[in-house]
N, C-alpha and C positions, 0 to 999 in steps of 0.2 A: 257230732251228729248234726245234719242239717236240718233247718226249719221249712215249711211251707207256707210262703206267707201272701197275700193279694194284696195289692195298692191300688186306690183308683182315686184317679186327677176327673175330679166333675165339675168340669168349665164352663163357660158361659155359652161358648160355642161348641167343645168337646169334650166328651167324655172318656175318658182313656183308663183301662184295666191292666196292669201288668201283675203276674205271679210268676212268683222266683221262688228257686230251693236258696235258702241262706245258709253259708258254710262259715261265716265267722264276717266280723266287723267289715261291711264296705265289698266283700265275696260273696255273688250271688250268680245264678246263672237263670236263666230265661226259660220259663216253661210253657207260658201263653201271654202273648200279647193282642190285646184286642180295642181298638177306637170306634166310635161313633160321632157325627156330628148333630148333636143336638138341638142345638141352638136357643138355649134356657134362655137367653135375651132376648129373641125372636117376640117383637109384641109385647115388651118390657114397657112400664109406667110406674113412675112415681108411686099415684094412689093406688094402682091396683096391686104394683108387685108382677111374679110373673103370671103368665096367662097361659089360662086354660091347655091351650093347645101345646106351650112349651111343657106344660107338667105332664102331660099322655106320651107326649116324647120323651122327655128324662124318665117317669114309670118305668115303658118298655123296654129301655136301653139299661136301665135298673137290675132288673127283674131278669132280663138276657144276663147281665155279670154273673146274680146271683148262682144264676144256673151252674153258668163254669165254674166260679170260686164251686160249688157242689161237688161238681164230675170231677175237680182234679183233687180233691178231700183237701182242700186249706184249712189250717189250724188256727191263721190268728187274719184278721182285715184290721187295712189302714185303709181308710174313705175321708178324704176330705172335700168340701162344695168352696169355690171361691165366689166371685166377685156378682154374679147374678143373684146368687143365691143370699148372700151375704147381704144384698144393696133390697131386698125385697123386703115388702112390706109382711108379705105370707112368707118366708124363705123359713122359720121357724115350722112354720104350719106342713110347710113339705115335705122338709127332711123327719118329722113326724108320720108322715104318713108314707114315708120313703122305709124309715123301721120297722112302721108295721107290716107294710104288705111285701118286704124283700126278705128282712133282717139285716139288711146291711144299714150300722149308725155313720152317717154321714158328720163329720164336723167341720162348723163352719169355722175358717180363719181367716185373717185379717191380711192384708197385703203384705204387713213386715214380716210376718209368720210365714207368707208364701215368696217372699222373695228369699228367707233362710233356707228354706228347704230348697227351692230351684236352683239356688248356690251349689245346695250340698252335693243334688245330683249331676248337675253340670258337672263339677269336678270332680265324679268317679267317672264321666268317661271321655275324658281330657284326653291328647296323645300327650302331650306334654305339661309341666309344668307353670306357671304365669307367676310371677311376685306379686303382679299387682293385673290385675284387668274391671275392667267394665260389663256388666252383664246387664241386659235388657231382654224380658219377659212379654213381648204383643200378646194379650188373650183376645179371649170377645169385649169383657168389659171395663179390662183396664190394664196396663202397660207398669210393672216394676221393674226399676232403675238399682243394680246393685251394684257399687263401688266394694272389690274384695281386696285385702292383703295379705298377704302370707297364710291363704288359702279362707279367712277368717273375713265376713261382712264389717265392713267400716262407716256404711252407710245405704239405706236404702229408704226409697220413696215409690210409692204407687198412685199412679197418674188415673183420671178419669180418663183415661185415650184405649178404647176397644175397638176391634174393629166391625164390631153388631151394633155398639152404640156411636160409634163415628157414623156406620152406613145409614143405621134406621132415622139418623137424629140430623144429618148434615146433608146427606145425597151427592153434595155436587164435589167436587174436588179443592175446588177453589175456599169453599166454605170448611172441609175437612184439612186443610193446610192452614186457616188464621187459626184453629182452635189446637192443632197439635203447636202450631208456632208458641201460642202463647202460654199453654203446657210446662213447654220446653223451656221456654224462658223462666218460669216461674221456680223449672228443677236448676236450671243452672243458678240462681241467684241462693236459693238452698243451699245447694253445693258448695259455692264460695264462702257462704256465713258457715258450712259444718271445715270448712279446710282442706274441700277432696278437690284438688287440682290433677285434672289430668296430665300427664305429663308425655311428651313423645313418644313414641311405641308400646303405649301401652292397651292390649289388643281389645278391641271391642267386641262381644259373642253377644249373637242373637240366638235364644231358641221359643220353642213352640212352633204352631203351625205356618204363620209366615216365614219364620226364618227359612225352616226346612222346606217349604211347597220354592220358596226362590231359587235355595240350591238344588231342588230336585228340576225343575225348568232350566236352569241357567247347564245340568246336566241333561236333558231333553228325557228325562228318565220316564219312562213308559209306565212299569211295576214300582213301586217305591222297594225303597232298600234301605233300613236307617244306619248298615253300617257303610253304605258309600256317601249320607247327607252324614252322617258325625264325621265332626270334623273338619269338614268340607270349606273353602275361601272361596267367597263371589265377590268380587272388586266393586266399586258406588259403581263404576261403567257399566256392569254388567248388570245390577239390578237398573239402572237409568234408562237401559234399551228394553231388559224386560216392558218396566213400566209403560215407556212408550207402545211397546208392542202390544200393551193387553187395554189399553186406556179405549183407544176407539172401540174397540171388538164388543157388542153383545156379551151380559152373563153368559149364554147357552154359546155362545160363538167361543170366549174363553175357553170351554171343557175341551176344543181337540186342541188343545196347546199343551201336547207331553209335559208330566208332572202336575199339574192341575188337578187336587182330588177335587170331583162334585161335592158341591157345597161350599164352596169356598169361590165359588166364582163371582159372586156379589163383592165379597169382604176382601181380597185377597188388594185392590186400589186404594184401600184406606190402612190395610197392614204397609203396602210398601212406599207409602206415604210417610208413613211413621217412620218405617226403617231408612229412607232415606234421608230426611229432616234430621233424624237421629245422629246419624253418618254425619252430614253437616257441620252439624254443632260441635260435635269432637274432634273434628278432624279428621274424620276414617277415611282411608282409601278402598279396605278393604274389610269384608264382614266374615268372621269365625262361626259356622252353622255349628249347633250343639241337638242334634234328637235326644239328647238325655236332658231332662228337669224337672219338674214336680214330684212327677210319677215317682221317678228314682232314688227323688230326696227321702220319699217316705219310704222306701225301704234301707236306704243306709243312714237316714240321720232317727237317732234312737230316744230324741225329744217330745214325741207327741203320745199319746195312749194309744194303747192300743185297745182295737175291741175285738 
C-alpha cells in the first residue's frame, strides 16, 4: 500500500515542495511539484540573522505549501531549512514561528547531513551507475562537495561559497573568483589529507539551480522540463560561452536568454563561477546536470524524522 508523503528543500535562495505516493524503498511517483525563489539570504547579516523582508517571503511561500500538503491529504512531512537558516542568529526563532503559524516543523541540518541526503537523491535518478563520482551542491549559502563509492559518501565538505552570499557580499567578479579560489584550495588540501584522489574519468555532477538553469540555456529551453535537464552533459566550453554571454548583459537584460528562471538573474555569474573554477580544479571537460537532490533524498533516505 502506498504512502503519501511531502518533502520540502527550504534553501537559502529556494524553496522547493515535492509529494510523492511511496510504493516501497527508493519507488515513488510525482504527485506535485512546486518551487519558489525566496531568497532567505537576501539582507542576510551576521548580527541581525535573517531580515525581516526574507522572513514575509519564506511565511508566504510556507503557508502556500501548507495549503497543498492540505488539498492533496499528505499523511506524513519531511521539512528541512539549510544553510540561511542554520547560519542565523534568529534561524531558531523562525522556524518557531514557521510551526506555529503553518504546522509544518522545519529541521534545521548541518551540511554533512545535506550533503547525505543530496547524494541519496541524486542517485535515485541516475540513468546509470558510477563506482565512484564527484557531486557538488551550489545553493544560496553554501556549496557541498561529496566524494561517493559504491554509491556510499566517502567524504564530504560544505564550503561558505553561495551564490546570495557571493553576489550580496563580493559584487564584482573578479572579487567572487579570489574567494571561491581560495575555497577551493582549502577543499582540495582536505581532500588529500582525508585520501580522496580523483582519479581519471571519474564523472563530476552538479545539481541545484545553477547546474540545472546551465543545462536548461545551453538547451535554449523556453518552459523547463526536469526530465530533459536530468541527466543532461554541458561541456566546460559550453558553460565558458554561456558565461561570457550573460557577463556583460544587465540582470533584467539576462531574463530573455531562454532557460533563465526570474530571480536568478543576479546570482546565476557567481553560480557559474563556482561551477567553472570547479571544473578546473578536477579536471572536468564535461559536467553531469542532476534535477534530483535534497528534495529527493528526503523522500528515499529513511534517516531523518519524520513529522
Amino acid at each position: 500500500m502506498s504512502a503519501r508523503i511531502a518533502a520540502i528543500d527550504f534553501g537559502t535562495n529556494t524553496a522547493r515542495l515535492l509529494i510523492v505516493d511511496v510504493a516501497g524503498p527508493g519507488d515513488f511517483e510525482h504527485v506535485c511539484l512546486e518551487r519558489e525563489i525566496v531568497r532567505m539570504g537576501g539582507g542576510f547579516s551576521r548580527e541581525q540573522g535573517l531580515s525581516r523582508e526574507a522572513q514575509e517571503r519564506g511565511m508566504g511561500c510556507l503557508a502556500r505549501f501548507g495549503s497543498l500538503i492540505r488539498e492533496h491529504g499528505v499523511s506524513r512531512i519531511r521539512a528541512v531549512a539549510t544553510s540561511a537558516v542554520r547560519d542565523a542568529v534568529n534561524g531558531a526563532e523562525f522556524v518557531a514561528r514557521v510551526r506555529r503559524e503553518t504546522g509544518i516543523s522545519l529541521e534545521i541540518i548541518d551540511g554533512t547531513a545535506e550533503g547525505r541526503l543530496t547524494l541519496a537523491g541524486v542517485l535515485a535518478g541516475l540513468d546509470r551507475h558510477h563506482d565512484e563520482l564527484l557531486l557538488f551542491d551550489v545553493g544560496g549559502g553554501s556549496t557541498e562537495y561529496t566524494v561517493a563509492r559504491g554509491g556510499e559518501a566517502r567524504f564530504i565538505r560544505s564550503l561558505p561559497l553561495g551564490v546570495v552570499r557571493l553576489t550580496e557580499g563580493k559584487v564584482m567578479p573578479g572579487a567572487m573568483q579570489e574567494k571561491i579560489r581560495r575555497e577551493l584550495a582549502l577543499l582540495g588540501r582536505e581532500m588529500e589529507s582525508a585520501g580522496c584522489r580523483m582519479g581519471p574519468g571519474v564523472p563530476l555532477i552538479g545539481t541545484a539551480g545553477t547546474a540545472t538553469t546551465l543545462a536548461a540555456i545551453s538547451m535554449g529551453m523556453g518552459d523547463y522540463d526536469y526530465r530533459k535537464v536530468n541527466n543532461a552533459v554541458v561541456s566546460r566550453k559550453k558553460i565558458r560561452e554561456i558565461y561570457e554571454q550573460l557577463l556583460p548583459l544587465s540582470p533584467q537584460e539576462r531574463l530573455t536568454v531562454p532557460g533563465l528562471e526570474k530571480g536568478r538573474e543576479d546570482l546565476i555569474i557567481a553560480g557559474t563561477l563556482i561551477t567553472l573554477q570547479t571544473m578546473e580544479m578536477f579536471g572536468a571537460d564535461a559536467l553531469k546536470v542532476s534535477d534530483y537532490g535534497l528534495l529527493e533524498g528526503l523522500v528515499v533516505a529513511g534517516d531523518l524524522p519524520v513529522r
